[in-house]
ChimeraX commands (.cxc) that place a marker at each C-alpha (Angstrom):
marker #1 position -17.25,2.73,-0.41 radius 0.5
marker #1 position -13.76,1.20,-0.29 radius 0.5
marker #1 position -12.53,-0.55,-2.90 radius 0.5
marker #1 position -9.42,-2.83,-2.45 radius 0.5
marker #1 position -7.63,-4.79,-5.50 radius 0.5
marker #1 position -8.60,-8.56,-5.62 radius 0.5
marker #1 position -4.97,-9.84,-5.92 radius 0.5
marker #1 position -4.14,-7.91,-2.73 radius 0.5
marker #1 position -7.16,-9.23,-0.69 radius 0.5
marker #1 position -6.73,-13.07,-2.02 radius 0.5
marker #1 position -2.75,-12.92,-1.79 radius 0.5
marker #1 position -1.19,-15.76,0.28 radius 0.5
marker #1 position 1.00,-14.36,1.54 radius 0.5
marker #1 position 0.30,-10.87,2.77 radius 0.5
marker #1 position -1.53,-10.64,6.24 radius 0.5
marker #1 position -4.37,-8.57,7.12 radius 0.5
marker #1 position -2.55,-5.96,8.56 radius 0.5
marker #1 position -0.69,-5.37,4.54 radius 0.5
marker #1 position -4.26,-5.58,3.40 radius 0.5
marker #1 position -5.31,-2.59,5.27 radius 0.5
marker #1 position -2.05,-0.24,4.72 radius 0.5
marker #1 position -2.82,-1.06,0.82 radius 0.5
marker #1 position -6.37,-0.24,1.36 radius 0.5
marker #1 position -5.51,3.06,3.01 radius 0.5
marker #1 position -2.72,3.74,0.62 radius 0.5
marker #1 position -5.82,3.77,-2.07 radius 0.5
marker #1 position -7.27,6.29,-0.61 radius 0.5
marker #1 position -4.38,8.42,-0.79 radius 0.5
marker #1 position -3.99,7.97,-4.54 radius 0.5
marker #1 position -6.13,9.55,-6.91 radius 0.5
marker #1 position -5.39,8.31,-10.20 radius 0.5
marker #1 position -2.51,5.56,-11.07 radius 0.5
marker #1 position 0.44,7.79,-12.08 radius 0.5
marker #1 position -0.07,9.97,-8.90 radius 0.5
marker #1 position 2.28,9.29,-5.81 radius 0.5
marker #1 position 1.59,9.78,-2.25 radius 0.5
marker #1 position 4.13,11.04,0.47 radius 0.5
marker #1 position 2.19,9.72,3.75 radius 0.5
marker #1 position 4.36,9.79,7.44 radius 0.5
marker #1 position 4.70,5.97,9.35 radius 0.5
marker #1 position 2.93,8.17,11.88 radius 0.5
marker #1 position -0.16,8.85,9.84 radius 0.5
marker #1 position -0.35,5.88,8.47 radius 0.5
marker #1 position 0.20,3.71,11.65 radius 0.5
marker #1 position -2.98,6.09,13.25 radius 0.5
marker #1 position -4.98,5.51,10.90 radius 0.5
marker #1 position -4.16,1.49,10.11 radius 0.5
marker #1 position -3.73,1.05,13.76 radius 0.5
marker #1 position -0.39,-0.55,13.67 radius 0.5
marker #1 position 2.24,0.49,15.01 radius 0.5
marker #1 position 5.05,2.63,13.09 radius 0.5
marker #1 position 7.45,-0.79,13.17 radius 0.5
marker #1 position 4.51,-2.54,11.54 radius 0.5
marker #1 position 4.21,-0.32,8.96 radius 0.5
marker #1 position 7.37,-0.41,7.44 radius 0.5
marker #1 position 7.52,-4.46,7.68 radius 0.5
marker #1 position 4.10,-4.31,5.61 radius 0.5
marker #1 position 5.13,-1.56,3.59 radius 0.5
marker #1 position 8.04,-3.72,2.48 radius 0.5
marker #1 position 5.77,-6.56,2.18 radius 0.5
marker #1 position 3.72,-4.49,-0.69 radius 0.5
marker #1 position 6.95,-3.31,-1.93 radius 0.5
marker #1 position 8.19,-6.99,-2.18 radius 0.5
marker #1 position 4.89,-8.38,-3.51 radius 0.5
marker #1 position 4.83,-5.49,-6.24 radius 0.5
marker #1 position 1.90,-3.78,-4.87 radius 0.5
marker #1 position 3.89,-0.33,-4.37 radius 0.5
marker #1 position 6.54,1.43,-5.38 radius 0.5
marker #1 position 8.68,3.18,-2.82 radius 0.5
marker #1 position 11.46,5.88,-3.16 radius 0.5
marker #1 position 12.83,7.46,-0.57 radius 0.5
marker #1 position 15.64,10.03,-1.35 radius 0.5
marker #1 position 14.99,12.68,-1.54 radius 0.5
marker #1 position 11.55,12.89,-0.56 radius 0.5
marker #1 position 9.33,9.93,0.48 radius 0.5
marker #1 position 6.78,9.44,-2.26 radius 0.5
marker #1 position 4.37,6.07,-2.77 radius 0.5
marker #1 position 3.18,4.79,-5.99 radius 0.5
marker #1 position 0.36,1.86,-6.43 radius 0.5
marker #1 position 1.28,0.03,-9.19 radius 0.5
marker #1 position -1.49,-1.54,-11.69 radius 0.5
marker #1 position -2.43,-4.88,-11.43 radius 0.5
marker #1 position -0.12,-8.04,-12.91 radius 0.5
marker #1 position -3.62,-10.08,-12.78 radius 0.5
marker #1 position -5.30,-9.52,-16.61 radius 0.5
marker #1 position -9.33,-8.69,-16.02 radius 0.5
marker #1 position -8.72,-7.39,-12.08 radius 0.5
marker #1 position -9.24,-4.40,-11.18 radius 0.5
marker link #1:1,2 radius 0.2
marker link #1:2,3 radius 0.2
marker link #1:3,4 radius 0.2
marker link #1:4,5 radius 0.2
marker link #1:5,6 radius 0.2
marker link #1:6,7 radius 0.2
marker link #1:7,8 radius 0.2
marker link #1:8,9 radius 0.2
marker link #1:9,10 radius 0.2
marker link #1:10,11 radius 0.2
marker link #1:11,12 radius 0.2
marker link #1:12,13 radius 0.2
marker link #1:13,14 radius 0.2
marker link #1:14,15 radius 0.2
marker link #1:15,16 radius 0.2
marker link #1:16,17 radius 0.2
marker link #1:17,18 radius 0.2
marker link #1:18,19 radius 0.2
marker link #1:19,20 radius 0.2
marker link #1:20,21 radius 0.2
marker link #1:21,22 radius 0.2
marker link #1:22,23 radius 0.2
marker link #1:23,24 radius 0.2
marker link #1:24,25 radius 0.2
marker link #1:25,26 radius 0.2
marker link #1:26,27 radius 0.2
marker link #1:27,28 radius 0.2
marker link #1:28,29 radius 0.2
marker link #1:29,30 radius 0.2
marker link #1:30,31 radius 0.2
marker link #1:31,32 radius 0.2
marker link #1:32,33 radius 0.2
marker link #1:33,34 radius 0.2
marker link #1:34,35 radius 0.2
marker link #1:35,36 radius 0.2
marker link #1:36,37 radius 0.2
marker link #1:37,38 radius 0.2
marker link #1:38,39 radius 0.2
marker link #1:39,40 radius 0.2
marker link #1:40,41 radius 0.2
marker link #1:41,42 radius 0.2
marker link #1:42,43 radius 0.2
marker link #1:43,44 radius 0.2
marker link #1:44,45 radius 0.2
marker link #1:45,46 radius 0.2
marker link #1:46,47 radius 0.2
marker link #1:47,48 radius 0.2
marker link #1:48,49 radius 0.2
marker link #1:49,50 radius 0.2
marker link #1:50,51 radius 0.2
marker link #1:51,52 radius 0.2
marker link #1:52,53 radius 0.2
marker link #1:53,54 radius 0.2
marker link #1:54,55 radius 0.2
marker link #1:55,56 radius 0.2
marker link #1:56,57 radius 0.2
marker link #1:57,58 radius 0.2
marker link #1:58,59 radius 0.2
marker link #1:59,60 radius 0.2
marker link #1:60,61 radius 0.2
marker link #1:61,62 radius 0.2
marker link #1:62,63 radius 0.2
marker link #1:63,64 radius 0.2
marker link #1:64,65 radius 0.2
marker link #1:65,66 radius 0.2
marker link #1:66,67 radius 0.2
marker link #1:67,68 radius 0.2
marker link #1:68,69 radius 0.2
marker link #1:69,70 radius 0.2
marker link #1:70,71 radius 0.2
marker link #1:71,72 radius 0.2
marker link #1:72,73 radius 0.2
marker link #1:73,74 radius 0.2
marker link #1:74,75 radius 0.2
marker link #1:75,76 radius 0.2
marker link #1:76,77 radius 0.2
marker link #1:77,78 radius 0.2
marker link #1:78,79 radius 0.2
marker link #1:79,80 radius 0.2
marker link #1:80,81 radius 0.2
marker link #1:81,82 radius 0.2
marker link #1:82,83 radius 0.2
marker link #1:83,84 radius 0.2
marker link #1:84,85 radius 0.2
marker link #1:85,86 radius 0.2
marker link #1:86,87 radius 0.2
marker link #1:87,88 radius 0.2
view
């Protein structure tokens, strides 16, 4: 079963398509200190979006504090704990 964050499912402003990269993103994480290094081809396969997509709702989690990205010198993803007290 997939779990996705409360905050990120109820937040105004991201769009369904955001939801889904997050969701996916999840899945890619293990445990909250662990980063992930997925392509904009993987993840636009398996989000269906396309690769444009997923770098305007990567952003979007970026901007919302969802993720953190670096990209130099290798891509890595981080999903960053909650700001919401009591949400999982």
């Amino acid at each position: 079963m997939l779990a996705i964050r409360y905050d990120a499912l109820y937040h105004p402003k991201l769009n369904i398509k955001a939801v889904r990269l997050f969701a996916i993103l999840g899945t890619l994480v293990r445990c909250p200190k662990e980063s992930c290094n997925p392509s904009n081809d993987y993840l636009s396969y398996k989000s269906a979006q396309t690769e444009r997509s997923v770098e305007r709702n990567l952003k979007l989690l970026s901007d919302f504090g969802f993720i953190k990205r670096e990209s130099k010198p290798n891509r890595k993803i981080w999903i960053l704990p909650s700001q919401n007290k009591g949400v999982l």
